[in-house]
Structure formats: C-alpha cells, structure tokens
N, C-alpha and C positions, 0 to 999 in steps of 0.2 A: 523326783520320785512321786510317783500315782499317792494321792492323799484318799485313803477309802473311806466309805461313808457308814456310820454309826448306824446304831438301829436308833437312837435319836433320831437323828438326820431323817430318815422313812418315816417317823410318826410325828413329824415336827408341825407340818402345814397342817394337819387335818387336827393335832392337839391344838395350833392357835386359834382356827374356827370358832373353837368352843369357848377360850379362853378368852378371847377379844370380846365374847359375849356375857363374861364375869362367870362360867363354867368352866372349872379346873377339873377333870377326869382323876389325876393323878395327885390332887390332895397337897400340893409343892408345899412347903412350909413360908411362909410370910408374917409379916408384922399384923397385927389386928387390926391398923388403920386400914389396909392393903387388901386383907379381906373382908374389911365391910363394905368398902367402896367397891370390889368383885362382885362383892352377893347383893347391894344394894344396884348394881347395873344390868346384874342379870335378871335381879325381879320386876325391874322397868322395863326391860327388854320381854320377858314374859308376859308382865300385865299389858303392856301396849298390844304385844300378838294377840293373846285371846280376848282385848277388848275390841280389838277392831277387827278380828277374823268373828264377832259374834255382830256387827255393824252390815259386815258386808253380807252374811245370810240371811240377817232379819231385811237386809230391803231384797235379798234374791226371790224369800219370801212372802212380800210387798211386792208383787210382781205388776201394778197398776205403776210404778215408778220408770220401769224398761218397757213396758210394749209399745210395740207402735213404732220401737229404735233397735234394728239389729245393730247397729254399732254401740250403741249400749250395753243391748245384751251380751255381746260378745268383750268388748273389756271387763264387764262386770264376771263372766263366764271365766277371762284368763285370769284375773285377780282370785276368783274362787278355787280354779283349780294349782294354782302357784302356793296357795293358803296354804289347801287341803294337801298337797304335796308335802310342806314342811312340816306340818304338823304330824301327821303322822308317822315322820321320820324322826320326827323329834319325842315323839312318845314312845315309838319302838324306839329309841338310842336311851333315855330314863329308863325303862324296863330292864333292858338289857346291859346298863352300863356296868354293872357288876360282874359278868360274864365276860362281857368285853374286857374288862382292864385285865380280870386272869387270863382270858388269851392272849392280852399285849405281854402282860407276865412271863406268861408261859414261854412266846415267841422270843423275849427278850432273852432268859435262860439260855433258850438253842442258836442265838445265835452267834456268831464268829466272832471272838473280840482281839484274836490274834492277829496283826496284817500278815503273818505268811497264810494262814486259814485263812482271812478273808480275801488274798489272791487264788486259791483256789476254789473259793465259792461263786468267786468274780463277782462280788454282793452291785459294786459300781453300776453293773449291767442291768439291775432292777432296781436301778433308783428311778426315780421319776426320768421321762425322757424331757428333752429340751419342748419337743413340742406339747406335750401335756403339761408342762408348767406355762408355756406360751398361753395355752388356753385357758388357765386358769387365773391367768394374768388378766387377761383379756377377759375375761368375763365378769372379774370385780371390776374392771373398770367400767365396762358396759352397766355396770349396777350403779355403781356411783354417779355415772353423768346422770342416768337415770334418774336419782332419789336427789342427785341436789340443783337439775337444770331448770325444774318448774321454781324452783326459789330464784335462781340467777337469772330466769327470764323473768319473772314478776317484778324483781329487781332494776332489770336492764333497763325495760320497760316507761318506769319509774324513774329513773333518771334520763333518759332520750326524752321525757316528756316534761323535763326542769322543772318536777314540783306540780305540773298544773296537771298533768293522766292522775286518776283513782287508780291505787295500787290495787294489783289483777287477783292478791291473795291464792296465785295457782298454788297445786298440790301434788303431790305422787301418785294419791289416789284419789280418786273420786268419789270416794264412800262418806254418806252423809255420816256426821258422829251426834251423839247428843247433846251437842254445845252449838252456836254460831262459831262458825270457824272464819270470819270474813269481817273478824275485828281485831286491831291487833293482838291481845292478849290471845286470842280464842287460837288466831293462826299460828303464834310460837307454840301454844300444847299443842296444836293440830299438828303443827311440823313435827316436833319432837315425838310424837308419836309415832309418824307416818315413817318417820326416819330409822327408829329402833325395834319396829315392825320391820321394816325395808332392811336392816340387818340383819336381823332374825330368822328371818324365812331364808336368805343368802346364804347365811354360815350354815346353817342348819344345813340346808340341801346340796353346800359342797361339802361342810365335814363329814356327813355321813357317810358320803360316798367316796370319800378321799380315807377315812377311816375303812372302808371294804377294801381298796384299792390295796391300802397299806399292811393287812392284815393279810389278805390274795398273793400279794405280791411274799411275803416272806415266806410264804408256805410252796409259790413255785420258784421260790431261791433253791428252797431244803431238795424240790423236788427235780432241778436242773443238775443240782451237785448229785444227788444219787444215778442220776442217768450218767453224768460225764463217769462218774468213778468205775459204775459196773460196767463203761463199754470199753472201758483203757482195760480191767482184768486179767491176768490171763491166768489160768487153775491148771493142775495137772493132775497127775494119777496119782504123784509120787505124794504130794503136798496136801492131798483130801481133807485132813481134820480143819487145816489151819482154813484151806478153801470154803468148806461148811462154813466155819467161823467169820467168814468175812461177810459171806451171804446172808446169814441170821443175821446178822449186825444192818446191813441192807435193809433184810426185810421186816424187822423192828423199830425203823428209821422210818420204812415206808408205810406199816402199821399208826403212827404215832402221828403222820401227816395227814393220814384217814381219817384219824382221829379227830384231829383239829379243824379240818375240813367240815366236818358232821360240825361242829361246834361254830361255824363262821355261818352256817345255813341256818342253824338255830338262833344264830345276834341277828340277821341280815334279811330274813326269810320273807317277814311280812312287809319290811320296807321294799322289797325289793316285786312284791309279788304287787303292790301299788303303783309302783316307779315306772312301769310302763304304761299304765290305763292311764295316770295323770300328766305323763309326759305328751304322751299322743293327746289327749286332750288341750293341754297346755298349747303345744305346736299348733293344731288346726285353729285354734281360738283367735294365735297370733296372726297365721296366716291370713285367716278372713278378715281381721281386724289394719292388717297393713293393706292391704288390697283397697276397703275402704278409705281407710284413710288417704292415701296415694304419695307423692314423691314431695312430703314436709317433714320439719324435724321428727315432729310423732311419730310419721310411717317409718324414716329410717333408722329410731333411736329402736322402736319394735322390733324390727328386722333385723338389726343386732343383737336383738335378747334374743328372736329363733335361731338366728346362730350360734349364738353361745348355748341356746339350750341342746342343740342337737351335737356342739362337741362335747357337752358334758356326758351324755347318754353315750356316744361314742367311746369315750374312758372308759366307761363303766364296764360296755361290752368288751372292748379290746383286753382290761385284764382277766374277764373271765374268760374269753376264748386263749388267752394268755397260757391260762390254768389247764384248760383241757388238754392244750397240744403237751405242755411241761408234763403234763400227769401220764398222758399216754405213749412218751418218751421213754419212758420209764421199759416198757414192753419192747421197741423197738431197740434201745441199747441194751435190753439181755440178749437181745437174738443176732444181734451185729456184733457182739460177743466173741473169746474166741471158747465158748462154752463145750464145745467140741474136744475140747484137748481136755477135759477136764474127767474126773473119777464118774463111775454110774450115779452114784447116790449126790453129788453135785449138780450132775445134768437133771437129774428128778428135780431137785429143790429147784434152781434155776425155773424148771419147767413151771414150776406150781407158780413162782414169782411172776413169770409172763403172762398167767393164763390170770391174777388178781389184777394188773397192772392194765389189761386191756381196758377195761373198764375206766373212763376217763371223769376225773372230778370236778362236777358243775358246779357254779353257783348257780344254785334255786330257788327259784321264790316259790318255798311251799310245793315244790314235784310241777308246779301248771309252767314257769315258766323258767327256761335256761339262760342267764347271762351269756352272752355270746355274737359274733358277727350277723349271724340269721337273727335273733332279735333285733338287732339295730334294722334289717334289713325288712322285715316287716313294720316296724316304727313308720319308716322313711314311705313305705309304700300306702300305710293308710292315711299318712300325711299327703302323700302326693295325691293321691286318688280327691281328697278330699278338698285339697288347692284344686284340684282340675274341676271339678263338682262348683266351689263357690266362683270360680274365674269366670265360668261361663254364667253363669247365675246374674251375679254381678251385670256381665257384660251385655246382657238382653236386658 
C-alpha cells in the first residue's frame, strides 16, 4: 500500500534550512539547554553574515584594491551579489515570517489528513519530484566541497610537503577581515566565519525558495483537485438545488485559493522581484570568472555553482508555471464538463466560474515580473548573450 505524504513531509526540507541555522519558524518546544545552543548559533551565524558581507563592500568601496584585475573584480562582483541575494531574502523571510507561518497554518487546516482524501487529492503527485530533490542534493554539496576544499587543499599541501611548505592559510573568500588571518589563531576565527557566512547565505537562498515552492505547491494541490472533481460532474435539470450546491462549494474553495495566492505574493514579492537581477548577475559574474580562470579545480568547482545556480532558478520557475497551468485548469475542466445537461441557472453559474477561472495565478514579484518558464528563458538569454560578449573579449 502507497504510504502518502504529510503536509510535514512538504514543509520538511525548507523548515530544516532554517533550523540547521538555530532558526525554528515553528517555536517546537525544547529543553533550554537546546535553545540556547539554537539561538546562540544562529546569532553567529548572523554576526559572521553582516560582518563579513560589510568587509566585502567596504573594500568594493576601496576600489584601488580591484583595478587593474578583472578577475578580481569579477569574484569580488559574484561574492557581492550571492551576499546581497541572501540577504535580502533573508530580511524579506524576518519581515514576513509571521504571515508566513499563518499561511503554513492556514494550509495545514485544508489539508487531507484522511488517506482515502488524500488518494483523491493524489497529494504524492506534488511532493517534490526525484529530480528536484537531485538538485538540491547536489547543490549542497557543490557548497560544501566548496566552503571546506580551500582548508583540505592548504591542508594537503602541508603534508605532501612533510612539515617543511609554509601552510597556504587558503580561504573560501577572499575578503580582507580586520584581523591578520594568516596566523593560526586568526585563520580558525577567519575559517569559522567564512564557514557560517558560507551556511547562511546557502540555507537562506534555498529555504526561501523551497518555502515558496512548498507554499505554491499546496495551493496547486487544492487547485488540481478542484479541476479533477468539476470535470468528472455530471448535473441535471432534475437535481438543480443539490447541483448549485456542489458548484458554490467549488466556487468558494476556489475563492479561498485566490485568496491565499494574494497572500503568497505579499510573503514572496520582493524576494522574488530581486531574485532575478541578482541571479542573472550572479550567473554572468561566474561565467566570466570560469572563463578566466580555465580548466583547474577553481574554474570547475565555479562552473558547478552556475550549474546548480541555474537549477535552482529552474525550480523556482517550474513551480510557478506549475501554478499557472493548475490555476487555468480550472476553466478548461468546467467546459470539458458535462455542464450541458445540467438546469439554466447551473449553466449561468458554471458560466461565471469559467469566465474568473481564465485568469491564471502568478507568482509575482511585485506586478514587474511572473514566476514562470519565459522568466527562466530570458535569465538564460541575457546570460548567454553575455558569455558570448566576455568569450570573445577574452579571446582577442
């Protein structure tokens, strides 16, 4: 027997994001020891981010430290806008975290917790797919070789050379700090900085978006079962009252998803109205910066972060256009209907349902831009355009 998935289960990965960072959404009850070791990890994890995201603009700044090195400028360029990415995601998710948990709330309420109900939601069918958990597998790990190979290569280094190489003191970032970081004590605070900054910005910019996903996704559960139920319907002349009654029922199910919708663009809005200027930013920085660099661990460990940054942005869109098609399903299975056999005053209401239902529900950043496969496809194109611009640049 099919074992079906909780609405735990959908909010699981994007609630540990937070939590792994000593930020609990949901308040879980614990011992005191339990939360102070939470709250004391998450304010290191904080102080480390905005000490060393204020490092890295006082020397962008200091701009006598980069000229003269477009490869400088350009990893100092993708560290700034990877920063500035999570940060503001992370200040729109504080803002909004109180809205947000009454929509987790709220969602939680509606959904299935019968398994015969949750076979006819088919809720299995919007849990994460194999391949978007792949990716997100793979992306933390592209992070982690990431944040702990300049240790294990300075490391390595250091022993291939029995004692007699000066340890290389590599780092994740390059950002000068206001300490000597090139002595041992300096280089463990440097590491443990660099390291719960390098978590911070991570969780951040996947929970965020794994929290939209998770929120997106329940709402075109509600909004696949309303389509499935009104295209199996069939009304007649005889049956009117009970028919009206099933449709209201419908179309206050389908009001209530509007509802919530308006409410996922008001958590989600400005993170998301960022999430493309910084992403595209992001991507070209890396591009030019692998290009440079060329075919060493550097360039390829890079070229695995544009990878994982463009599947990540790929999720994002995929379940907003997710939502459009679900939402505008909705019109299509009144009219594939067998609406026709049904009373006057049925087919009226029917009518009015199809005519709100066309109208398909985005996520929006703010009305400028739509979640969806066309966003990802303009990303991709001012990246490419942009790789084609430094290729040849470069190559002359």
């Amino acid at each position: 027997m099919t074992a079906f998935r909780s609405f735990e289960d959908f909010i699981y990965m994007a609630n540990m994001m937070f939590k792994t960072l000593g930020y609990d959404l949901f308040d879980t009850p614990r011992s005191r020891c339990s939360n102070l070791l939470l709250r004391g990890y998450f304010v290191l994890c904080t102080t480390s981010s905005f000490y060393e995201a204020s490092m890295v603009t006082i020397r962008i700044i200091q701009w006598e430290s980069l000229a003269g090195s477009p490869s400088k400028i350009m990893r100092q360029g993708l560290h700034f806008f990877y920063m500035l990415s999570a940060l503001v995601k992370f200040v729109t998710f504080v803002i909004n975290r109180k809205r947000l948990l009454q929509l987790c709330n709220h969602l939680k309420e509606l959904y299935p917790h019968k398994a015969q109900t949750q076979r006819k939601y088919e809720v299995n069918r919007y849990y994460l797919s194999r391949a978007t958990q792949y990716v997100l597998y793979v992306y933390y790990f592209v992070m982690v070789i990431m944040a702990l190979g300049p240790l294990l290569q300075s490391c390595i280094m250091y022993l291939l050379g029995l004692g007699k190489a000066e340890f290389t003191y590599k780092r994740i970032y390059p950002t000068r700090l206001t300490f000597d970081s090139e002595k041992p004590l300096g280089y463990v605070v440097a590491y443990v900085i660099d390291f719960t900054y390098s978590q911070f910005i991570v969780n951040v910019s996947l929970g965020t978006d794994l929290w939209m996903m998770c929120i997106s996704t329940q709402i075109s559960m509600h909004l696949g079962y309303l389509a499935k139920v009104l295209a199996s319907f069939c009304p007649s002349p005889e049956t009117e009252q009970q028919d009206c009654y099933f449709l209201a029922r419908i179309v206050k199910r389908h009001q209530l998803m509007l509802s919530l919708h308006k409410d996922v663009n008001q958590v989600f809005g400005l993170l998301l109205a960022s999430n493309l200027f910084t992403t595209a930013s992001l991507l070209c920085c890396i591009a030019y910066y692998t290009i440079v660099q060329g075919f060493n661990w550097e360039g390829i460990s890079y070229m695995a972060l544009f990878v994982s940054v463009v599947a990540q942005f790929y999720m994002v869109s995929s379940q907003g256009q997710k939502l459009i098609d679900l939402s505008t399903n909705i019109a299509y299975a009144a009219y594939e209907s067998k609406w026709y056999e049904g009373s006057v005053r049925f087919k009226k209401d029917i009518l009015l349902l199809m005519t709100q239902a066309q109208r398909p529900l985005e996520i929006s950043a703010r009305g400028i831009i739509i979640v969806s496969f066309d966003s990802f496809k303009i990303l991709m194109t001012i990246t490419y355009r942009f790789f084609a611009v430094i290729r040849q640049t470069v190559g002359q």
